[in-house]
C-alpha positions in Angstrom: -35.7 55.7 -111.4 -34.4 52.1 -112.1 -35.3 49.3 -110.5 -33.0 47.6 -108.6 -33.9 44.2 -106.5 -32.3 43.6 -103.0 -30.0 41.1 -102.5 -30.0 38.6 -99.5 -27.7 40.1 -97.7 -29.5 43.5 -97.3 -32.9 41.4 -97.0 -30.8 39.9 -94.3 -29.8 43.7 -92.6 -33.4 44.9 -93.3 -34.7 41.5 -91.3 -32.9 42.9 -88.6 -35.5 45.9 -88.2 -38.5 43.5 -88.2 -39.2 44.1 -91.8 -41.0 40.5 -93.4 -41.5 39.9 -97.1 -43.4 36.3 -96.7 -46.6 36.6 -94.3 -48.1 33.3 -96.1 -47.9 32.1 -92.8 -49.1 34.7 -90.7 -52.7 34.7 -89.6 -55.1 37.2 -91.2 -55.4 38.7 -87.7 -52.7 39.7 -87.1 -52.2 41.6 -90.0 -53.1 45.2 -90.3 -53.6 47.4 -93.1 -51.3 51.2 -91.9 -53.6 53.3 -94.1 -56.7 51.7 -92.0 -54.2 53.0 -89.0 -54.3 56.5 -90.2 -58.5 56.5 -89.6 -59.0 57.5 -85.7 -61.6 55.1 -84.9 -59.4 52.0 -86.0 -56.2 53.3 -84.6 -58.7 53.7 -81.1 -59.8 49.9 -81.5 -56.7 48.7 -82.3 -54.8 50.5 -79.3 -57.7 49.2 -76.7 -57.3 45.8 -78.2 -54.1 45.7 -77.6 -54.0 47.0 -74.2 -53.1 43.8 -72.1 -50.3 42.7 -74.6 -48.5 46.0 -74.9 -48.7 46.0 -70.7 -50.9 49.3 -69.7 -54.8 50.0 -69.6 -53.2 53.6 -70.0 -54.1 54.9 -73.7 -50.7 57.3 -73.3 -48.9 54.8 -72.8 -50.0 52.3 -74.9 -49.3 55.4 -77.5 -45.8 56.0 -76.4 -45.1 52.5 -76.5 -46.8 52.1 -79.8 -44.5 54.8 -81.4 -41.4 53.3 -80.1 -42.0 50.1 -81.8 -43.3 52.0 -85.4 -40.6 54.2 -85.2 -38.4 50.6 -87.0 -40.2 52.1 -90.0 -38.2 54.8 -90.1 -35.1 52.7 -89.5 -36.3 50.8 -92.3 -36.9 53.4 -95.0 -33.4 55.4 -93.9 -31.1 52.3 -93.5 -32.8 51.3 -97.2 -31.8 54.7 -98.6 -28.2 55.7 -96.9 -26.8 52.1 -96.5 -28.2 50.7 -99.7 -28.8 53.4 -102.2 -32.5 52.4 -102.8 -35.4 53.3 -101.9 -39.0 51.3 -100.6 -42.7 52.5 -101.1 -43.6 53.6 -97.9 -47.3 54.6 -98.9 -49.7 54.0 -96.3 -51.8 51.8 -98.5 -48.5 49.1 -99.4 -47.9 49.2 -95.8 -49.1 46.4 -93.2 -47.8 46.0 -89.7 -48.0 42.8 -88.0 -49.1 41.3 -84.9 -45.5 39.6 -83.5 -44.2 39.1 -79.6 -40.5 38.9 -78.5 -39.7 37.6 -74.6 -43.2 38.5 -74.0 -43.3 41.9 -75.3 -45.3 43.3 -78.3 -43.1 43.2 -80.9 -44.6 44.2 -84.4 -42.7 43.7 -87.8 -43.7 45.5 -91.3 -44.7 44.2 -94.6 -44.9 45.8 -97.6 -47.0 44.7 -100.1 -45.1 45.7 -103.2 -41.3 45.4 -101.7 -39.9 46.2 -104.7 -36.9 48.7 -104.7 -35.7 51.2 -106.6 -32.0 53.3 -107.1 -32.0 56.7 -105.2 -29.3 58.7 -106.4 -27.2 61.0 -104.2 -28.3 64.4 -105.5 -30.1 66.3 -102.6 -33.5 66.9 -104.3 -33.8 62.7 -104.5 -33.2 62.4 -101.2 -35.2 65.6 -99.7 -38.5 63.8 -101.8 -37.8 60.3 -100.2 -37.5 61.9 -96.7 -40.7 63.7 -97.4 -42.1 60.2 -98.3 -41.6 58.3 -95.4 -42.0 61.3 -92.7 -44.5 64.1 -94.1 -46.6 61.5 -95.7 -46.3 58.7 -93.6 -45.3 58.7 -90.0 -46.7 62.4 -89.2 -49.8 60.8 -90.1 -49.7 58.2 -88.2 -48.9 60.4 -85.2 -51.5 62.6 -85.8 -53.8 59.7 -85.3 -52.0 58.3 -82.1 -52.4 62.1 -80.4 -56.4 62.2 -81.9 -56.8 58.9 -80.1 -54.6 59.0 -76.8 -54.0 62.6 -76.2 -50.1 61.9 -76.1 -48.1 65.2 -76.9 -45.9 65.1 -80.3 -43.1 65.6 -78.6 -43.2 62.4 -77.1 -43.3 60.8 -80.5 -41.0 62.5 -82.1 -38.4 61.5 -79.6 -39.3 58.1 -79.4 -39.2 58.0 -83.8 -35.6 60.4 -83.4 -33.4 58.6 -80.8 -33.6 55.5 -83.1 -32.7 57.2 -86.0 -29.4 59.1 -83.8 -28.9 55.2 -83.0 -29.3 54.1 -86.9 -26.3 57.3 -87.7 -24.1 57.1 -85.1 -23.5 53.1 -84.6 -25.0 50.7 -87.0 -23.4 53.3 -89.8 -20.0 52.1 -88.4 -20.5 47.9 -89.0 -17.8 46.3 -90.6 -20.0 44.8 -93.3 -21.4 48.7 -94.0 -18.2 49.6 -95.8 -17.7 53.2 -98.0 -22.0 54.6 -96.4 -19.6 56.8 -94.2 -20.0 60.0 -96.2 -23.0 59.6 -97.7 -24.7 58.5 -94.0 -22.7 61.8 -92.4 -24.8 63.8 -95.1 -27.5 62.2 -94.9 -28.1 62.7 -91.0 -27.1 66.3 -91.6 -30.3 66.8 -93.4 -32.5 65.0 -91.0 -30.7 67.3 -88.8 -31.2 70.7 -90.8 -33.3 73.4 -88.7 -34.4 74.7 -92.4 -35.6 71.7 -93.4 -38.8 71.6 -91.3 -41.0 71.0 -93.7 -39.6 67.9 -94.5 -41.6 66.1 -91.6 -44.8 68.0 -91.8 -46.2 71.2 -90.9 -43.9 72.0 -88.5 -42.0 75.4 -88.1 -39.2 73.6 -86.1 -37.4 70.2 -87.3 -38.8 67.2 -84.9 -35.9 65.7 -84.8 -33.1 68.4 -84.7 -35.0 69.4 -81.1 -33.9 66.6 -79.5 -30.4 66.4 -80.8 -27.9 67.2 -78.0 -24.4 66.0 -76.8 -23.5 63.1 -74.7 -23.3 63.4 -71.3 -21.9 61.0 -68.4 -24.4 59.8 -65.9 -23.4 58.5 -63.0 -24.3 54.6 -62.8 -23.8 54.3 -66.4 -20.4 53.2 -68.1 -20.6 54.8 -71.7 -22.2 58.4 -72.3 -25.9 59.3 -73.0 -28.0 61.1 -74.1 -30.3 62.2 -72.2 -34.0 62.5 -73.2 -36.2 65.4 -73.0 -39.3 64.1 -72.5 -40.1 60.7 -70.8 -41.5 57.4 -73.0 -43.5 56.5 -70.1 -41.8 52.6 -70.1 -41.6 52.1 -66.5 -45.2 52.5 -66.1 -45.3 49.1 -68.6 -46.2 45.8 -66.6 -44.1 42.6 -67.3 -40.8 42.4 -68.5 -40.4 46.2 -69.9 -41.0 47.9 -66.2 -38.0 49.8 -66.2 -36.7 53.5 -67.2 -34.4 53.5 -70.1 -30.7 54.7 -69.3 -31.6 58.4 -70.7 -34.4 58.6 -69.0 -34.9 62.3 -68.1 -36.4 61.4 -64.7 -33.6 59.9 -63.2 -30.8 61.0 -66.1 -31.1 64.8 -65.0 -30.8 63.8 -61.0 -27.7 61.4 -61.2 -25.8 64.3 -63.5 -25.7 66.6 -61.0 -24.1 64.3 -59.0 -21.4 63.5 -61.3 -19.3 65.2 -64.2 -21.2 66.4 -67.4 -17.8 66.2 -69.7 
């Protein structure tokens, strides 16, 4: 594989998903190491620790909520490979998330320690291993130590890491400045998509993120279509400014469809 450098303006897009290649400035503690994440006794202290600022004394929510915000990673390593031909190192040990709030909600960012990048070509195999990569090797692992520590189902995590990647292939694909990725990002999401292709994500005998893949539906009190979840993120048990369900939320999503029209 060649290297190939990013250029500013894909720095810029990759900005947009809280990914930071200068932390000069940030303070050693809030700077943590993902492998260290991976080891159940530092995800647990790291979770309790940051109880107050993530909103719940609850350790499944506190999961939920911490999988939402990881789940960027994801957004990250995809955007990096279908919108930019290239591919990041996404190996627990070159990975560091960091401490960061936005309108008063935890809000991490990632930093890689070695950012560099390199081509990924189109052929299936390529981008089967890269998938594996960042899923199999990476993010099941991290969930596996979420569940060890909290006790939250899979399920919930998977969801929370797949409607952000339905969100990365059906609208940010479509930017104006994301010319000619429309075939290659229609591929791509097919295989994330693939019931066969299980094993891509871990040991699982079902794909994670195909089980959650359904059609939009209108829902009365909402203007555009949703999709509605299938399990709940546990949000509106957050306190502060996140106290609210999410507009697929399957709590109130499945009550207000039966008052309206599905089509």
């Amino acid at each position: 594989m060649s290297m190939a450098l990013l250029s500013s303006e894909e720095l810029k897009w990759l900005k947009n998903f809280r990914f930071v290649t200068d932390i000069r400035h940030v303070e050693s503690n809030r700077l943590f190491s993902v492998k260290d994440l991976m080891e159940t006794e530092k995800m647990s202290s790291f979770l309790s620790e940051h109880y107050d600022q993530m909103g719940s004394q609850d350790p499944i929510v506190a999961g939920s909520l911490f999988m939402k915000r990881y789940a960027f990673l994801s957004v990250i390593g995809l955007f990096s490979m279908t919108m930019l031909g290239k591919r990041l190192d996404f190996s627990p040990q070159n990975v560091y998330i960091i401490d960061d709030e936005k309108n008063g909600m935890w809000m991490p960012a990632f930093y890689l320690k070695d950012s560099s990048a390199t081509e990924i070509g189109p052929s299936l195999s390529e981008r089967k291993e890269y998938i594996t990569h960042l899923f199999k090797d990476h993010l099941n692992l991290i969930m596996t130590s979420v569940r060890k520590v909290t006790k939250l189902s899979s399920l919930i995590m998977w969801e929370n890491v797949a409607v952000y990647i339905y969100w990365l292939y059906e609208t940010v694909k479509d930017h104006p400045s994301l010319v000619g990725v429309g075939n290659q990002a229609v591929k791509d999401f097919a295989l994330l998509l693939e019931e066969t292709e299980a094993g891509l994500f871990g040991e699982y005998h079902k794909n994670p993120l195909k089980r959650y893949y359904s059609e939009k539906v209108k829902v009365d009190g909402i203007e555009e279509k949703v999709r509605v979840r299938k399990t709940c993120c546990f949000s509106y048990d957050l306190t502060g400014g996140e106290r609210l369900r999410c507009n697929s939320c399957p709590q109130t999503c499945n009550i207000r469809t039966r008052k309206g029209t599905t089509v």
